[in-house]
N, C-alpha and C positions, 0 to 999 in steps of 0.2 A: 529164230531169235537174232536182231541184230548185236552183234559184240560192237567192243568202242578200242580201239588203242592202248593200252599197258592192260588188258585182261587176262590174266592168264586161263590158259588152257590147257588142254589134256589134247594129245595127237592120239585119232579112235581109228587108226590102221598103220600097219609097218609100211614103213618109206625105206628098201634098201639101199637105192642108189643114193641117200642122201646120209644116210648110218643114222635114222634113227625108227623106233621100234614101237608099239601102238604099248600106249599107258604115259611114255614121255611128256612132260612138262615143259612145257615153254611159255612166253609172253608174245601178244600183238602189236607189232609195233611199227606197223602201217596197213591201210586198207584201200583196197584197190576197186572204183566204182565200176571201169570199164576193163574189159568189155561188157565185163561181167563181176559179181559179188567175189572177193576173194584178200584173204587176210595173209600179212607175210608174219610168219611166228619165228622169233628170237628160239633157239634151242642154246644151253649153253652145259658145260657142264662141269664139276664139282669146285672147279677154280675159278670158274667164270666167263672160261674162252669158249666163244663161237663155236659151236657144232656143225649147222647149221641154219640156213635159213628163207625156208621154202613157203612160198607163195601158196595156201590154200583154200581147197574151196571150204565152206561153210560145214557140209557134212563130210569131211576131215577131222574135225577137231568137236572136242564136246569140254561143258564148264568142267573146270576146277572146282572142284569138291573138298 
């Protein structure tokens, strides 16, 4: 499925080097053609501040339910 930019998503595996953990909520908000398919998701957390915000690939992340 392609995603589109401000989608939110669900992060579907733990990422420790970046502090976040599979069930996390974020949004898309860029997408990267080359080299390859790949979404950078906004993580933010209860205040609002940046978490992070890691470049993924497709089967990373699954919809927001």
């Amino acid at each position: 499925m392609r995603r589109k930019e401000f989608d939110v998503v669900v992060l579907a595996e733990d990422l420790p080097d970046e502090g976040l953990t599979k069930g996390m909520v974020g949004a898309i908000v860029f997408i990267h053609e080359k080299p390859y398919l790949a979404y950078m998701v906004e993580f933010v957390d209860d205040d609002g501040r940046t978490i992070a915000m890691p470049s993924l690939l497709p089967e990373q992340i699954a919809d927001y339910s």
